[in-house]
C-alpha positions in Angstrom: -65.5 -60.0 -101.7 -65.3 -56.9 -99.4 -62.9 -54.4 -99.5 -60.3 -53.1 -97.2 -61.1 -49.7 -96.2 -58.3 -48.9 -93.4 -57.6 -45.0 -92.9 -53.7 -44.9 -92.2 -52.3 -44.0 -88.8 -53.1 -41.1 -87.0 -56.0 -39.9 -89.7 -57.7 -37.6 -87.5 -61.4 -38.2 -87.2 -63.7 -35.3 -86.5 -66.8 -33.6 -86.3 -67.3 -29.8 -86.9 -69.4 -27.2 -85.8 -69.8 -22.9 -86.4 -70.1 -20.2 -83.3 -73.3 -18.6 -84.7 -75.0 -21.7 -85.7 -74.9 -23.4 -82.1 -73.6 -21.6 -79.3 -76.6 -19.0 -78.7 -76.4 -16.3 -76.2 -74.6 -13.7 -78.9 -74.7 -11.3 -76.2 -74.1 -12.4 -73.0 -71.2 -11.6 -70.6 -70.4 -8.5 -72.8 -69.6 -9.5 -76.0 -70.6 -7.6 -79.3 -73.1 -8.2 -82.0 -72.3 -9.7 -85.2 -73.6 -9.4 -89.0 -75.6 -12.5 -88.3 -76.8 -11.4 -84.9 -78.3 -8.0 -87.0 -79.5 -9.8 -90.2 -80.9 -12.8 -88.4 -82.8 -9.9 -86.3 -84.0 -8.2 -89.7 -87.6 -8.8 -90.7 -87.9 -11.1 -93.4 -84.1 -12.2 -94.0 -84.3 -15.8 -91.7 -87.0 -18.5 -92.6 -89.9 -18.7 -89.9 -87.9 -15.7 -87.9 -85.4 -18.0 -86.7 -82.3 -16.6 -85.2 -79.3 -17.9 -83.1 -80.2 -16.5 -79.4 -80.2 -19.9 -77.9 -79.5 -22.2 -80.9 -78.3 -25.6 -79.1 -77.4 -23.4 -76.0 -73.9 -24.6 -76.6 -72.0 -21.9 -74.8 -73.9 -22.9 -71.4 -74.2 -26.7 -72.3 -70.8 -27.1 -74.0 -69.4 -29.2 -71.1 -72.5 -32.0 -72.0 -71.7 -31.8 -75.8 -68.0 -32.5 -75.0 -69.7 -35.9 -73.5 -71.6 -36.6 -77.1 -68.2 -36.2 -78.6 -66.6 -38.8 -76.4 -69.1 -41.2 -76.8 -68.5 -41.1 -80.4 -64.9 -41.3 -80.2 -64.2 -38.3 -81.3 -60.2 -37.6 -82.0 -60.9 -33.6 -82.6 -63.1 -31.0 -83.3 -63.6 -28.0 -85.0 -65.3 -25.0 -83.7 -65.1 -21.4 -84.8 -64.6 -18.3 -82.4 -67.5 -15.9 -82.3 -65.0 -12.6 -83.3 -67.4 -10.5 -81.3 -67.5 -11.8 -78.1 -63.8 -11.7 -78.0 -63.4 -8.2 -79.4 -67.0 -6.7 -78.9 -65.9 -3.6 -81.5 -64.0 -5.8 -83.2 -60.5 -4.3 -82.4 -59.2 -3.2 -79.3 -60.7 -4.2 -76.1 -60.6 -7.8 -75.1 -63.7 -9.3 -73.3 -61.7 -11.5 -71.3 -65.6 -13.3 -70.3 -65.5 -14.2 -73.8 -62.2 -15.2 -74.0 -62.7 -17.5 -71.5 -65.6 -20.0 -72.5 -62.7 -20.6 -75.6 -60.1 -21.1 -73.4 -62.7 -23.4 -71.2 -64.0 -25.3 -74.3 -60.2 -26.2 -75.3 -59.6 -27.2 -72.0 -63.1 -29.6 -71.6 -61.7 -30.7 -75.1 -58.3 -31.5 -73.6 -59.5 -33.2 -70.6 -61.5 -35.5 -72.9 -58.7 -36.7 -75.5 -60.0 -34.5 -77.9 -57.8 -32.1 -80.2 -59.0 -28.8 -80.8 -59.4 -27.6 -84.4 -59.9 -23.5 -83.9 -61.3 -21.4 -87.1 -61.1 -17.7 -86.6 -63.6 -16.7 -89.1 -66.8 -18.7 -89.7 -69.3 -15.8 -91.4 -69.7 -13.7 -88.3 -68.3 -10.6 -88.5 -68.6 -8.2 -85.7 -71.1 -5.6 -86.8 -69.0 -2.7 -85.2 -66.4 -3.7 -87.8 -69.2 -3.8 -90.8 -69.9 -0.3 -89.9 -66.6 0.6 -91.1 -67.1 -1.0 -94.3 -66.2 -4.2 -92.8 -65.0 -6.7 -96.0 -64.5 -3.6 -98.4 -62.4 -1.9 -96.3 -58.6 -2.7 -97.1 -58.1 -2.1 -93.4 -59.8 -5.2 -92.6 -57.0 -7.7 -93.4 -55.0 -5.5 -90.2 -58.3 -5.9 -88.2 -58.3 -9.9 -88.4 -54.4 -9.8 -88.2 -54.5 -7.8 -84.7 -57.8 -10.6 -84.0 -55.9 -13.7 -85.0 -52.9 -12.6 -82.8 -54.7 -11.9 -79.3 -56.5 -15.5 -80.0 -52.7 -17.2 -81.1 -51.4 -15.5 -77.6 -54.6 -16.9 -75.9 -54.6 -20.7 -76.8 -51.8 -21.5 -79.4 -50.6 -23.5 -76.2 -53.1 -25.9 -76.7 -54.7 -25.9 -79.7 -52.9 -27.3 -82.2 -54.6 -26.6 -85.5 -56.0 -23.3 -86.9 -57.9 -22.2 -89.7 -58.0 -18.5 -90.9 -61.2 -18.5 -92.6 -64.1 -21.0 -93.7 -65.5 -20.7 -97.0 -64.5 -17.0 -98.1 -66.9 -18.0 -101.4 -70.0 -18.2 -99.1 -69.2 -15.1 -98.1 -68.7 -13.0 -101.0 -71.6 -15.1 -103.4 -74.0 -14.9 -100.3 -73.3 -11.8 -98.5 -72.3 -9.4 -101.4 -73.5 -10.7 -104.4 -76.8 -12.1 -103.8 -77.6 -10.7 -100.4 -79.3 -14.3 -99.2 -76.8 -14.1 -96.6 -75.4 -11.4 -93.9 -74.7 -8.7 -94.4 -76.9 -9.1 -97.2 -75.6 -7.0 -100.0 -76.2 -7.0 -104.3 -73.5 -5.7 -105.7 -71.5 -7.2 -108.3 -68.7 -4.6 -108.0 -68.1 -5.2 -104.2 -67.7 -9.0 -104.8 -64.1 -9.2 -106.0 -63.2 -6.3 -103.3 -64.6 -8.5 -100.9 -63.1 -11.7 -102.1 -59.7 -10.0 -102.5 -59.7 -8.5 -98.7 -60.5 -11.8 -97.4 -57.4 -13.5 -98.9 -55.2 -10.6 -98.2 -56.4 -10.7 -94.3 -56.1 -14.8 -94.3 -52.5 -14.0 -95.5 -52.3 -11.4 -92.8 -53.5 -14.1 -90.6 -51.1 -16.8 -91.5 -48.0 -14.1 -91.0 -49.1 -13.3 -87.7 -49.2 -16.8 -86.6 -45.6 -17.1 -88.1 -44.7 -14.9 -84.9 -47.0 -16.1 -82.5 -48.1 -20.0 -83.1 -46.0 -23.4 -82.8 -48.3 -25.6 -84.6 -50.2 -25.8 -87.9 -52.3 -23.1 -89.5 -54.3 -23.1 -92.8 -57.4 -22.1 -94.6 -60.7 -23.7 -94.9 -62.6 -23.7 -99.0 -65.4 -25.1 -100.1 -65.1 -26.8 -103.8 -67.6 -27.5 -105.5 -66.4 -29.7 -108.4 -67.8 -28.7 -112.4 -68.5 -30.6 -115.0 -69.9 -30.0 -118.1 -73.7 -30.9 -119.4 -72.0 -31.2 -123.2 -68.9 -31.1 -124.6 -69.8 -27.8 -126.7 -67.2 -25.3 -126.6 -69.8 -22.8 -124.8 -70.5 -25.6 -122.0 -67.1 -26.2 -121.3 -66.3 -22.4 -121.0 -69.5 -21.8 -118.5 -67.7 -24.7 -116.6 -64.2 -22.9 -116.3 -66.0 -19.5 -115.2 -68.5 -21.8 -112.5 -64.9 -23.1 -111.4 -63.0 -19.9 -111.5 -65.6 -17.8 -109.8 -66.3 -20.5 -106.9 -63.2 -22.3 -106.6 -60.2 -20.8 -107.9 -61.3 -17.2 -107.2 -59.5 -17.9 -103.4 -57.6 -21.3 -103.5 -55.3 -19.7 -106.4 -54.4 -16.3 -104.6 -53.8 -18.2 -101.6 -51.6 -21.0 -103.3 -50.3 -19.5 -106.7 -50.3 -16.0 -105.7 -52.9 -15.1 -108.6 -56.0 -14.9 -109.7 -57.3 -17.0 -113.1 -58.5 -15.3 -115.7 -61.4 -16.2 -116.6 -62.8 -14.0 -113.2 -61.9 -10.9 -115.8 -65.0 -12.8 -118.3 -67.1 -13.0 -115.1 -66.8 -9.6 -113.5 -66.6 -7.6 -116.7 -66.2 -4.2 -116.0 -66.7 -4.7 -112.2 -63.2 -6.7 -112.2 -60.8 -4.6 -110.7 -56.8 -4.2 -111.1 -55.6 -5.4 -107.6 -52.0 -3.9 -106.5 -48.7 -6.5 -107.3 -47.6 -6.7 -103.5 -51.1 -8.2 -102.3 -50.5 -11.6 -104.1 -47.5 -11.5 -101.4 -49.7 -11.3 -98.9 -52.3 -13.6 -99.7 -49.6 -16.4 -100.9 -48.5 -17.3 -97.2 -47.0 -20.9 -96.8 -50.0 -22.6 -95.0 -49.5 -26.2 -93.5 -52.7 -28.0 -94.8 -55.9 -27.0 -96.5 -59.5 -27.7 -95.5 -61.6 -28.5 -97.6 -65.4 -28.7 -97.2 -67.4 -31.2 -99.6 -70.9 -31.4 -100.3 -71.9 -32.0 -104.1 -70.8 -31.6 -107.7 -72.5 -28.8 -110.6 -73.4 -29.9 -113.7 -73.0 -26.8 -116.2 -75.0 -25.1 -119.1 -74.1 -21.9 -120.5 -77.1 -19.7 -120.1 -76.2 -16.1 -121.7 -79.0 -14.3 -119.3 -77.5 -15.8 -116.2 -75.2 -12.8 -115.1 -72.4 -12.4 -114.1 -70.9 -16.3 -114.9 -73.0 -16.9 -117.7 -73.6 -20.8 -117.0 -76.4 -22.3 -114.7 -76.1 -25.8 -113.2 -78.4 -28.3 -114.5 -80.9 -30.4 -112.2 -79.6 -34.0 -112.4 -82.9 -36.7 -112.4 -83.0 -39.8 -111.1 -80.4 -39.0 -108.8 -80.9 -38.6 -104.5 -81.0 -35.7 -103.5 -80.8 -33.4 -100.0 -83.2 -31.1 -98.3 -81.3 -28.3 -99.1 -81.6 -29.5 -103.2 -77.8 -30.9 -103.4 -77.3 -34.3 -105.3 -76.0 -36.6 -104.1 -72.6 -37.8 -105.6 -69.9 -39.0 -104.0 -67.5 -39.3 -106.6 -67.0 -35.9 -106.5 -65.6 -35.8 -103.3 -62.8 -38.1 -104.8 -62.3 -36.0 -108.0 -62.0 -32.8 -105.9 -59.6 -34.4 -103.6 -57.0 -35.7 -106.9 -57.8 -32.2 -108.4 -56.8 -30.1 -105.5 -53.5 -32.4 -105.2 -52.8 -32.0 -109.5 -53.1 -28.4 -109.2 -51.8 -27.2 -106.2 -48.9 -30.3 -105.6 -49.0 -32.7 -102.3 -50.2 -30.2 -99.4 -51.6 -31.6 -96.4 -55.7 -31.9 -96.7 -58.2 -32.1 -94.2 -61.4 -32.7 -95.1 -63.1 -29.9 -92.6 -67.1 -30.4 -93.8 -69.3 -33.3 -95.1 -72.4 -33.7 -94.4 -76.4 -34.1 -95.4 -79.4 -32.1 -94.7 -82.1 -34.8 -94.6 -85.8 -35.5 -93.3 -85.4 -36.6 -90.0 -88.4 -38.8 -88.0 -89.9 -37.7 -84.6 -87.3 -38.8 -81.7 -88.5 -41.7 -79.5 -87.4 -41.4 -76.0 -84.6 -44.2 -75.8 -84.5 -45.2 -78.8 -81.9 -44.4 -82.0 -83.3 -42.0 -84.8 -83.2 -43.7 -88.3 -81.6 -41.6 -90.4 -81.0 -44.2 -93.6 -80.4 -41.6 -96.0 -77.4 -39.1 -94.2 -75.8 -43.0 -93.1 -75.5 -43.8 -96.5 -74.3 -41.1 -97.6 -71.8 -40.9 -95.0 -70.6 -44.2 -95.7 -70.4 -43.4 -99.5 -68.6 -40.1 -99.0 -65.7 -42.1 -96.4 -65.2 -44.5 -99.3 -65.1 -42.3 -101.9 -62.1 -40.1 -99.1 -60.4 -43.6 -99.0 -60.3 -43.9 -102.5 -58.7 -40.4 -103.0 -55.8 -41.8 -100.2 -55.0 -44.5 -102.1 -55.1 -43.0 -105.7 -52.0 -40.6 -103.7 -53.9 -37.7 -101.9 -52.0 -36.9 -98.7 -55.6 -36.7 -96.9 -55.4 -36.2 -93.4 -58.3 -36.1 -91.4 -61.9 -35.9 -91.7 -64.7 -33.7 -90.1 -68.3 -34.8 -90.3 -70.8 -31.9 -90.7 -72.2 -31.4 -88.0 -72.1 -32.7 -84.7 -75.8 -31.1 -83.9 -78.7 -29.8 -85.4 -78.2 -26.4 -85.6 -79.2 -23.0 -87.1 -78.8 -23.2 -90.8 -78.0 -19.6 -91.2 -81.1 -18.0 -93.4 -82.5 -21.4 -93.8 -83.5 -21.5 -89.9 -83.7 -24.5 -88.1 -85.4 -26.7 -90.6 -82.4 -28.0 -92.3 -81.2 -30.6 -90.1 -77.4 -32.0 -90.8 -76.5 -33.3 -87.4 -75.2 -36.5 -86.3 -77.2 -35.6 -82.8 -80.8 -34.5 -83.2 -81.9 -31.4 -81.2 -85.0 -30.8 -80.5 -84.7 -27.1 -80.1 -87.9 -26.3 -77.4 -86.6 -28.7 -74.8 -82.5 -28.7 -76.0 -82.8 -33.1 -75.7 -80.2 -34.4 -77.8 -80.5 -38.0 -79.3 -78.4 -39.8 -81.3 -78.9 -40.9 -84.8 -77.6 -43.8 -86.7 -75.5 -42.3 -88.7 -73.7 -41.3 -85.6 -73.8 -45.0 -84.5 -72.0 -46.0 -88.0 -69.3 -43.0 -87.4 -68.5 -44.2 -84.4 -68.0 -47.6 -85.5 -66.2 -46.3 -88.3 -63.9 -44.4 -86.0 -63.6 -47.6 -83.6 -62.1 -49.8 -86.9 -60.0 -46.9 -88.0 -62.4 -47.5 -90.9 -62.6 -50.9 -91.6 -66.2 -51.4 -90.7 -67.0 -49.6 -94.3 -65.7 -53.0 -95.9 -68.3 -54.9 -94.2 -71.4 -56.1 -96.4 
């Protein structure tokens, strides 16, 4: 017996993609550098030296990566705007040059029956806007306010869905806390500053679309799902702070208007008292939530693992990806019905999902096997289905990524794309788990219930 595995009408079927991680050229036709454009640039920060000069040459071959779209049947995709080359100090001046290759990507998108997905904030803050403190500065939620509007004004009229930010967590864990990412900072006290500007300038985001935008705006997260290695009292507390600090630390200000509590257990004394009126400004009504999938933690409470206390525990005998992530796709479907039972029936989108896997040499002509990132794929579009039918008001789905691309610190090793690249001659060649998605999209789905 197979299984019927139908997406309902007008599920929007996606790949997605990040300005820094394929467009190269950071600099050309005057725009400014970002944080990842200087710590990709610092010695010792990016694996092999890799940076993101000419990545998949994107912003001069975007017209030919269109065409890879279409040929999968794309219905949309997402994309992030490189702040920088838009407002090269961050606030004032426009670059109308970079301004442009947005405004000609949208259109190549149009002209291809393709709806744009637009995220304002993908990790790439422009450095001129990090030397004022960037993130820690209060004034930054005005900076991506005055941002947001100038791109609203610029494309609302034909881009129909926006995203504040992607994956504020990234950010703070990466940037501020651990300092693997840009702009590479330690500091436990600057994490919940950070965190707490990013959710009040998403919510300054969201207000200024309110009186510029026609469409749909919301915010991208990345969820992680817990669950406990025991049932011991101190397990299950290490899994609430593993939660609290990665999930709930910016799905609840956005959504409840507060933060949870147990983020006063994991900052300690670095937790600071954040003024009433700010959970009025991060609690904006959005009109869907992205979420970005990509594996489940099993937690342990480990008193030496400071700040949260709880470490996640290696899980044998399981598959698991390049980048060290199990695979389990039944996590996708518990965060999907957890999101819904906390935060009621909002619209979701599924913005990220993807694998980092080994991939073989290319052969001219021929389709790279990928067996490991199709089956995964095809579990993780079940395992969506079965959050749909259990009552999750799911309404799209973004694989991650279209390309090959720059895997931020990780370099170019890491290789989650649909498309290989091959990054000395810029070739692109399909994969087979491109040739399932496409499939997939051609059924509306219904290929997954074959044997």
């Amino acid at each position: 017996m197979t299984r019927p595995y139908r997406f309902p009408d007008g599920f929007l079927w996606g790949a997605a993609t990040s300005a820094y991680q394929i467009e190269g050229s950071p600099l050309a036709d005057g725009a400014g550098p970002s944080i990842w454009q200087r710590y990709a640039h610092t010695p010792g920060m990016m694996a092999n030296g890799d940076h993101g000069d000419v990545a998949c040459d994107h912003y001069r071959r975007y017209k030919d990566d269109v065409q890879l779209m279409r040929a999968l049947g794309l219905k949309s995709y997402r994309f992030s705007v490189n702040w920088a080359r838009v407002l090269p100090e961050g606030t004032g001046r426009v670059n109308a040059k970079g301004l442009d290759f947005y405004s000609r990507l949208v259109d190549e998108l149009l002209e291809n029956g393709i709806v744009p997905n637009a995220t304002l904030f993908h990790w790439d803050l422009p450095a001129a806007l990090d030397d004022r403190g960037g993130w820690l500065n209060r004034d930054s939620a005005h900076w991506f306010a005055e941002y947001a509007a100038i791109m609203f004004s610029a494309l609302d009229d034909r881009v129909p869905y926006w995203s504040t930010l992607n994956e504020p967590w990234v950010v703070v864990d990466g940037g501020y806390l651990r300092g693997a990412l840009a702009p590479g900072h330690r500091n436990l006290y600057e994490a919940p500053i950070v965190a707490h500007n990013l959710m009040r300038a998403s919510g300054a985001g969201i207000q200024a679309y309110r009186a510029h935008g026609r469409h749909a705006i919301g915010v991208v997260f990345n969820i992680e799902p817990k669950y406990p290695a025991s049932g011991s009292a101190e397990d299950l507390a290490a899994t609430r702070r593993a939660d609290a600090y990665m999930n709930l630390q910016f799905a609840d200000p956005a959504l409840l208007g507060s933060y949870p509590p147990e983020l006063r257990d994991v900052y300690g004394e670095a937790w600071p008292d954040f003024p009433a009126d700010d959970f009025r400004l991060t609690r904006q009504p959005v009109d869907f939530v992205g979420l970005n999938y990509y594996t489940r933690a099993v937690v342990r409470h480990d008193a030496d693992a400071l700040p949260l206390r709880a470490v996640p525990v290696h899980q044998p005998h399981r598959t698991h990806t390049e980048t060290g992530w199990e695979v389990y796709e039944q996590g996708l479907t518990d965060m999907l019905t957890g999101f819904r039972r906390r935060y009621g029936d909002i619209p979701l989108y599924i913005t990220e999902n993807g694998a980092a896997f080994y991939d073989p040499p290319t052969v001219e002509g021929a389709l790279l096997q990928d067996p490991l990132r199709t089956d995964y794929l095809r579990r993780h579009l079940e395992a969506a289905h079965r959050a749909i039918e259990a009552g999750v008001d799911l309404r799209g789905y973004y694989a991650w990524s279209l390309l090959d691309n720059l895997e931020w610190s990780l370099g170019y090793a890491k290789r989650f794309g649909l498309y290989h690249v091959d990054f000395a001659t810029q070739q692109r060649t399909p994969k087979a788990s491109a040739q399932l998605y496409q499939r997939v999209i051609e059924s509306h789905g219904e290929v997954l219930g074959e044997p």
